[in-house]
N, C-alpha and C positions, 0 to 999 in steps of 0.2 A: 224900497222893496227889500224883502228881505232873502236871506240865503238859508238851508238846509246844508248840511254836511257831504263833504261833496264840492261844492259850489255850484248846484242848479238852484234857479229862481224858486222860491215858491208860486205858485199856482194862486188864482183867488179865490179857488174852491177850498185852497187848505188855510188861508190866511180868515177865513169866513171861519163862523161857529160850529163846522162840522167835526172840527179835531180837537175837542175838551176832553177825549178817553174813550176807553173803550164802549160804554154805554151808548154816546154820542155815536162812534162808528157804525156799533151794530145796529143802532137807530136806522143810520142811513141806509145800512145795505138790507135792511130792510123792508122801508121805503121804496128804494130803489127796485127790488126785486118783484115788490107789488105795481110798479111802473110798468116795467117790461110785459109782467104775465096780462097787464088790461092789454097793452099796444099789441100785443102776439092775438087776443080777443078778437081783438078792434080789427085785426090785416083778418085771421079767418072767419069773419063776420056773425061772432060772437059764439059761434058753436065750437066747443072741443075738439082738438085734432083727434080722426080716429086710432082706436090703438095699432100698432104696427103687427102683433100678432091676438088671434082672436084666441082666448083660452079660457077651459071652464073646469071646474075641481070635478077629478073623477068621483070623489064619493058624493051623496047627498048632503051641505052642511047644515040642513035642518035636521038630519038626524044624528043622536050623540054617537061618540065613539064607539068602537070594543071596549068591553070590560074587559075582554081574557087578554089583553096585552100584558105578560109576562113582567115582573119585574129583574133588574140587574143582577145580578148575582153576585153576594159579595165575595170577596178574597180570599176569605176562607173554608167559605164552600168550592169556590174553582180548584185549590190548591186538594181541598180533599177530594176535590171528583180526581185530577190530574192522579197522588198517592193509591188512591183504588186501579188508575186506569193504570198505570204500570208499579204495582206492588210489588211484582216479580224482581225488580232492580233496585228495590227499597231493602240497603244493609239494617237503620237504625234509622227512628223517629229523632232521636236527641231529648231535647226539655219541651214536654208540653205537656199544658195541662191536662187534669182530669177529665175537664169538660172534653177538650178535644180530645183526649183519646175515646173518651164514650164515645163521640159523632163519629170517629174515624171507624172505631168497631162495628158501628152499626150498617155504617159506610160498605165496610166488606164482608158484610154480613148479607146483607141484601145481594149484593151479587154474588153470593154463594164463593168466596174467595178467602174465607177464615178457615186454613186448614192449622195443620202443627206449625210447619216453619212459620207460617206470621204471628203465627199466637208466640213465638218468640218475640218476634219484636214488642209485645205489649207487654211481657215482663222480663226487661233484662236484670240478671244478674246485679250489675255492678251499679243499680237505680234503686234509690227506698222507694218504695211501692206503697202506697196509701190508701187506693182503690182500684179495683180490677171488676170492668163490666163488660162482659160479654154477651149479648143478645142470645148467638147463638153457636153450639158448639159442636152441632150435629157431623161437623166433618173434621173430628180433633180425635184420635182414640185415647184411650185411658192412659198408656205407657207415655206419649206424650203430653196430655194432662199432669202429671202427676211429676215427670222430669220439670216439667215448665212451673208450679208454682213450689215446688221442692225451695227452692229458697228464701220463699216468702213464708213458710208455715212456721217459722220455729216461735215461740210462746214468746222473744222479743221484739217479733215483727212489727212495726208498725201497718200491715195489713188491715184495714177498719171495716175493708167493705169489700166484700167477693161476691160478686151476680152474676151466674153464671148460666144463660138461658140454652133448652133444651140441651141436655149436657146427659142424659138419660142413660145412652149407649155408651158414654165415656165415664159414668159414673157406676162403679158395681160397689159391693157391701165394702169390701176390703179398700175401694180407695176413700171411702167416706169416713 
């Protein structure tokens, strides 16, 4: 007879062909499990235990989903809704692209929230400026128009692109 580590006997279930590896294991609890599930049959006289709570899907699943389920919003739209939703506390953007500053402008353009002092933050001073898009400028007047890209105009500016939507009231002959 032999011994296992420890010094308990082996068994002659383990001494038998059931412990070649794992294959062989899972063989048997296999096996084994499809044993129990007949004999559990065989005691409730072959019918299925009923279930313990009785439950049915509130929607119908013959019929497909919502389309209009919204998708997630990514990180960058959240962060721009958050910068519109308190703008008011926003000193400086820092480094971001052109892309995003478009989104961002359009951002608080839509909610009517692009007056002068933000229109600072889209061109500061001590930033080369490349492109400057403004959707809309209807709440900017021309003295601060003209403060604000004053340092971007001079003939070495790197300035490429100025769009500057409804800007009508802020623009008379003399600042064009």
């Amino acid at each position: 007879q032999g011994f296992r580590i420890g010094g308990q006997a082996e068994t002659a279930e383990e001494r038998g062909e059931g412990w070649c590896g794992p294959w062989s294991t899972a063989k048997a609890l296999i096996d084994r499990r499809a044993a129990a599930r007949q004999a559990r049959m065989a005691e409730l006289g072959g019918q299925p235990p009923p279930p313990l709570v009785a439950w049915t899907p509130r929607r119908d699943v013959n019929k497909p989903r919502l389309a209009n389920v919204t998708e997630v919003p990514s990180l960058q739209s959240l962060v721009i809704r958050l910068l519109v939703e308190h703008i008011d506390a926003v000193e400086a953007f820092g480094v971001l692209s052109p892309a995003q500053l478009h989104e961002l402008a359009a951002a608080l353009c839509k909610k009517r929230k692009l007056d002068a002092d933000k229109l600072k933050l889209f061109v500061p001073e001590d930033v080369v400026l490349t492109e400057l898009v403004v959707p809309d400028c209807h709440l900017v007047d021309e003295e601060s128009l003209l403060n604000a890209l004053e340092p971007h105009t001079a003939p070495t500016s790197p300035l490429g692109l100025l769009s500057l939507g409804f800007c009508g009231r802020c623009f008379t002959p003399n600042a064009a």
